[in-house]
C-alpha positions as CSV (number, residue, x, y, z in Angstrom):
1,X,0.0,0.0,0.0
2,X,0.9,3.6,-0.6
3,X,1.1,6.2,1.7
4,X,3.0,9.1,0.8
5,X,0.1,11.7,0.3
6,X,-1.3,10.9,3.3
7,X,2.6,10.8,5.1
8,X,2.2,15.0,3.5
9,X,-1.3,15.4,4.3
10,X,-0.6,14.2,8.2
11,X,2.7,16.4,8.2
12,X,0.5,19.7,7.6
13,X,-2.6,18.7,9.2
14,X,-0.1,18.6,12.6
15,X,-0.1,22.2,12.0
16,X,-4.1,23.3,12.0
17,X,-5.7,20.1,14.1
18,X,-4.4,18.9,17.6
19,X,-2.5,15.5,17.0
20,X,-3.5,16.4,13.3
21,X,-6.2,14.3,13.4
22,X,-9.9,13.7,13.7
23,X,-11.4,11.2,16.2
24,X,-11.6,7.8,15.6
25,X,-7.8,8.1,13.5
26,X,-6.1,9.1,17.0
27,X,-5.4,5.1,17.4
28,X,-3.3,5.6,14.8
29,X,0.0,6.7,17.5
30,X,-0.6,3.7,18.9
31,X,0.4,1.7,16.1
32,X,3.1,3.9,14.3
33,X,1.6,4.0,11.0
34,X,0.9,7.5,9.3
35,X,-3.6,7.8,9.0
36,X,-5.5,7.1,5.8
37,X,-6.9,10.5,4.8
38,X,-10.1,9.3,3.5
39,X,-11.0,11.0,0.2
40,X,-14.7,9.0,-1.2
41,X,-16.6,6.1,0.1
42,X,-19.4,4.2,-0.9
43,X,-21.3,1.3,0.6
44,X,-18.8,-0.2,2.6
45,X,-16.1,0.7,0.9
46,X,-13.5,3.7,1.4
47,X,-11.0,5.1,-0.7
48,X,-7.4,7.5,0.6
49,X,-5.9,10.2,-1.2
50,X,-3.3,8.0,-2.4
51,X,-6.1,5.2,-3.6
52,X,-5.8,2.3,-1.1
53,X,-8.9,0.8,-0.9
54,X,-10.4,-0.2,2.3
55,X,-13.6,-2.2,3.9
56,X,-14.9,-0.1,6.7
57,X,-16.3,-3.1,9.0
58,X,-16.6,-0.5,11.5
59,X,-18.3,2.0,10.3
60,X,-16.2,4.4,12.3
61,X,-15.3,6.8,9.9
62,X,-19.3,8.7,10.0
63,X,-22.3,7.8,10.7
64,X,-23.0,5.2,7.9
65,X,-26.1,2.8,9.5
66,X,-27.0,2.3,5.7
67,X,-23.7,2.8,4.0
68,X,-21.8,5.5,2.7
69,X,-23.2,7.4,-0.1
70,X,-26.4,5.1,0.3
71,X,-28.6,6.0,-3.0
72,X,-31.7,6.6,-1.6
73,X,-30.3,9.1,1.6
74,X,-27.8,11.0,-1.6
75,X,-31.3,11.4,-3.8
76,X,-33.7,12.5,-0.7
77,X,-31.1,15.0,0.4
78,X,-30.6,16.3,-3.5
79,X,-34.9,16.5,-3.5
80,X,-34.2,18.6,-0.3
């Protein structure tokens, strides 16, 4: 996997967020590996900035009961 724009994304997020990172990636220290900054998702499925793929079993990075970018919530909030 490939990490490099999120090693430069981290490096200046540092700068403007404490820890340079949102809740839940603050686990990350613990396990000396640079966070994934998430850049789309859909279903169960999320994608970084530098394209690694991952399967969010979580559902920790939002609130995602039915998925992210669930069809029917991304058309009722466009109707909105």
């Amino acid at each position: 996997m490939r990490y490099k724009k999120s090693q430069q994304l981290f490096q200046r997020a540092q700068h403007t967020m404490p820890g340079g990172v949102s809740s839940p990636v603050r686990a990350f220290r613990s396990v000396d590996h640079v966070p994934p900054f998430i850049t789309r998702a859909k279903g169960a499925r999320l994608w970084d900035c530098d394209n690694n793929e991952y399967i969010d079993y979580v559902g920790s990075w939002g609130t995602a009961i039915l998925g992210h970018a669930h069809e029917k919530v991304v058309r009722s909030v466009q109707e909105a």
